[in-house]
N, C-alpha and C positions, 0 to 999 in steps of 0.2 A: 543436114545439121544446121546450117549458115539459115536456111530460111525459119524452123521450129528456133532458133536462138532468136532471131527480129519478131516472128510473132508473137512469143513468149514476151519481149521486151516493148511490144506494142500494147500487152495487155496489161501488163506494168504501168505503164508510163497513162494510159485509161486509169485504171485505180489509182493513181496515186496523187491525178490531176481530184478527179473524185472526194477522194479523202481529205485534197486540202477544201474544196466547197464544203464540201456534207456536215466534216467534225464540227459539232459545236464549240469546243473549249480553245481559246485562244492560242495555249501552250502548243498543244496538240496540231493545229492547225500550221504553223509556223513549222516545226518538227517535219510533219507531212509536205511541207514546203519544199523544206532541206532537200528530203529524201527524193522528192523529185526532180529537184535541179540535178541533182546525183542522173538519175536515170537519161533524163535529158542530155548529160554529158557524154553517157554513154552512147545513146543516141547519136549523135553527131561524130562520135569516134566512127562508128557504123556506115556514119554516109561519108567517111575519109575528110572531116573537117574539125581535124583535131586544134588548129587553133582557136575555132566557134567553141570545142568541147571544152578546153582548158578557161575561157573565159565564160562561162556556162559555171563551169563548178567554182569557181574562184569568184566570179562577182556576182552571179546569177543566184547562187546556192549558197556559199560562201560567207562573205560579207553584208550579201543583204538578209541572211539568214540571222548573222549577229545581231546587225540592228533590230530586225525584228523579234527576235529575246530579249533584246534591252528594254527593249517598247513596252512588252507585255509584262515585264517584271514590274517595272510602274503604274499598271492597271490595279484599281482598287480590285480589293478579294473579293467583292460581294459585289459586280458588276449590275447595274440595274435590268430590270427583265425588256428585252425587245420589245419594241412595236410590233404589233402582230400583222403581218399584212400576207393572207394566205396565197393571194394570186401570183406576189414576187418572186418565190420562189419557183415555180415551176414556168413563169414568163421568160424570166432570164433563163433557165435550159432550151427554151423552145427558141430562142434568140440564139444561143452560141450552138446548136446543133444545124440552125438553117444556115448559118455565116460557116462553119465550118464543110458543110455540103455545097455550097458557095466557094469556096476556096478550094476545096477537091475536083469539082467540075469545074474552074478554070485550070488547073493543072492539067488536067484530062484532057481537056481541050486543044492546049498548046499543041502548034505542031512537029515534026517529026524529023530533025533534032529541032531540041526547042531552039528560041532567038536566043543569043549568047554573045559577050563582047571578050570572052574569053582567048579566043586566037589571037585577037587585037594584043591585049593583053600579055600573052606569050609571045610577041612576034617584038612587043617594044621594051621588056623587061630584061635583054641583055645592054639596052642602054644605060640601065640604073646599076649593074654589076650584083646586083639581088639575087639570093637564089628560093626566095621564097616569094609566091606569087601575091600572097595573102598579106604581107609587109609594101609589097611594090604596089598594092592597088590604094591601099591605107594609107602610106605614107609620099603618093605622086599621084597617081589617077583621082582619086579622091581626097585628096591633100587636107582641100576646108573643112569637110563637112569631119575630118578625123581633127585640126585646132576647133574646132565648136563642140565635139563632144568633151573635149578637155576643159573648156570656158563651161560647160553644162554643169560637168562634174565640179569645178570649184563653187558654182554657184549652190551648189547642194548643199556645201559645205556650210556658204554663207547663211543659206535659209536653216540650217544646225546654230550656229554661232548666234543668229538673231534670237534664239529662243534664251538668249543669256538672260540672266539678272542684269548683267551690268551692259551698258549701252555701246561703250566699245571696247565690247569684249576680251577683255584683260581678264587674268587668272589663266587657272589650270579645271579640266574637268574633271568634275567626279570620280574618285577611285571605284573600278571595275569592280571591284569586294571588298567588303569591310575587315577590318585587319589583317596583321599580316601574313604574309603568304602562304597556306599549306607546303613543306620540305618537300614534296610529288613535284609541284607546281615547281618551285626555285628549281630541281634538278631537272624536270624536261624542258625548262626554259634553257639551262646551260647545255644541255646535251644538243635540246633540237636545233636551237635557234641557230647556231654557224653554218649545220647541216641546211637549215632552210634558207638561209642569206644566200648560200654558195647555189644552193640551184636556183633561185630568183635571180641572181647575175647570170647564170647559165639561159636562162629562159631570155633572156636580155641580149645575149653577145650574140645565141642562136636565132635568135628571132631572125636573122636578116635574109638565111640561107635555109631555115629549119622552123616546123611547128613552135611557136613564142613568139616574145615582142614585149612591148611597154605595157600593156595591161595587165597580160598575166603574170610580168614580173614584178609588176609593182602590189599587183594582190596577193603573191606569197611574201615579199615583203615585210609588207603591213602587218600582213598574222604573224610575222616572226616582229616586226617590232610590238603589237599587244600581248605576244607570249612573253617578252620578257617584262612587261608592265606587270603582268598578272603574276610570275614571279618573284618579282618585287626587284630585279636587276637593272634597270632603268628605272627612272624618275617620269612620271606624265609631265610633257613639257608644257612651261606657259607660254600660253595662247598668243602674248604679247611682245613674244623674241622676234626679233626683227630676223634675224637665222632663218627661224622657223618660216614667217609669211613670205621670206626670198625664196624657198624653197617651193614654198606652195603655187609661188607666180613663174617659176625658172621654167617648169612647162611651156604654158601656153604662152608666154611673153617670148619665150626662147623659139616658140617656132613662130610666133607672129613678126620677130624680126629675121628667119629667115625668110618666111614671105617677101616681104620688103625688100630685103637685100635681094631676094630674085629679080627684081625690076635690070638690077646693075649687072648681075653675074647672066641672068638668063633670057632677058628682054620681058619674064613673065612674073605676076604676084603666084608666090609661092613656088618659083623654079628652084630647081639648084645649078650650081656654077657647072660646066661641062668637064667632065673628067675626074669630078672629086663627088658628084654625087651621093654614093654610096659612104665617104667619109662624113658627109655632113646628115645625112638618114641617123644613121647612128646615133654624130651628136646631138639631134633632136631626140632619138628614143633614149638618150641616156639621161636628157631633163628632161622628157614627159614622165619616165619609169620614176624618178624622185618625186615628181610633183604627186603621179597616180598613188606611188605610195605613202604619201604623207598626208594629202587628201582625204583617202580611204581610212588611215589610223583613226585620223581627227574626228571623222564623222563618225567613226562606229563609239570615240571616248565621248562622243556627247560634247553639247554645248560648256563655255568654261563657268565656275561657277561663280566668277567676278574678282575686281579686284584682292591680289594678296597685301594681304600688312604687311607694311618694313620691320 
């Protein structure tokens, strides 16, 4: 049953890659996006890498699915007709079937158990007091390369905010929809959104010993703070709160100076002090999870659309 359920989910996950090339219409395309990060998460549920799965559907499926509705609601309705170029299309299949036959036959290859830095990993992760392996490699083995995908992320943000009217970005962005809120909307904003705060903290506290972490708590979040935007129960904040952009820098600034401060506590950039490790993991995932989520609102609210009048 376990293997007709993975093939079934194989042939899935084929169609629906498919679906998003093949569909002509932009809508559609996006949609078929969706529904594959969907599948994709399940996938990775399957290979027991439910935190890859949860950040899969939350930013993979998620929020970049938002943006890419926002995107396409701003395409004119009578898009102009393509350049016709007949050879492109079937080039690039002939391209991603070799490189994916290419990447099967190195997996295939590997030997028998593959190379793995995994024991290493388990043998050093009762010094962080961690009990998830997927947080200890994140946030200590790979420490940099986890502050730079934060600095990436705010810079997304920037390259959003650059597309302003106004040069330094003051105001507020665009309302999500024009008037005010369908009663549906205002009521599952009230109902859902405390339900969805309280498992994004959850995702957060657990992170350290359990599937979660800063990412995917800050990406349920984020949806629970634009469900209550779309509800009309929040206010879209302006761009120009100082609040607001301390928030957005508490992340990455907050682990770039515990960096630093490992020089003194740990003799290394990016140590932690001996003994309290696992308290200061935390206090880093607890400004990255603010930053990730506030980040994440910003970009999917669009650039602001300039200064407000007094």
């Amino acid at each position: 049953m376990s293997l007709l359920f993975d093939a079934v989910l194989c042939l899935l996950l084929l169609a629906g890659a498919l679906g998003v090339v093949a569909t002509g219409a932009a809508r559609a395309a996006v949609i078929a996006f969706i529904g594959y990060g969907l599948l994709l998460g399940l996938a990775w549920v399957r290979l027991a890498a439910v935190d890859v799965a949860l950040t899969e559907i939350a930013i993979g499926s998620g929020i970049s699915g938002v943006v890419l509705l926002r995107c396409v609601r701003t395409l004119p309705a009578t898009p102009k007709a393509p350049v016709q170029k007949p050879l492109l299309r079937p080039l690039a299949a002939v391209v991603s079937i070799v490189i994916a036959a290419a990447l099967g036959a190195a997996v295939f290859a590997l030997p028998e158990p593959a190379p793995s830095r995994a024991a290493d990993v388990a043998a050093a992760l009762p010094a962080t007091d961690l009990g998830n392996p997927v947080t200890g490699v994140l946030l200590v083995f790979r420490a940099l390369d986890t502050l730079l995908e934060k600095v990436v992320l705010l810079l997304s943000l920037v390259g959003v905010w650059a597309l302003s009217r106004d040069p330094a970005c003051r105001g507020r962005p665009d309302p999500l929809s024009l008037g005010p809120a369908p009663a549906p909307s205002a009521f599952l904003a009230r109902v859902l959104a405390p339900i969805g705060v309280l498992v994004g903290l959850y995702l957060l506290w657990a992170g350290a010993d359990h599937p979660g972490g800063a990412f995917q708590s800050g990406a349920v979040l984020a949806a629970m703070g634009l469900l209550l935007v779309i509800g009309d129960q929040i206010r879209i904040p302006a761009t120009q709160s100082r609040g607001l952009r301390l928030m957005l820098l508490a992340g990455p600034f907050g682990f770039l100076a515990v960096g630093f401060a490992g020089w003194a506590t740990a003799g290394v950039f990016l140590g932690y002090p001996p003994g309290a490790e696992k308290a200061v993991i935390i206090a880093v995932e607890v400004a990255i999870t603010l930053s990730i989520a506030v980040t994440l609102g910003l970009i999917v609210l669009g650039p602001p659309a300039g200064e407000e009048s007094s």
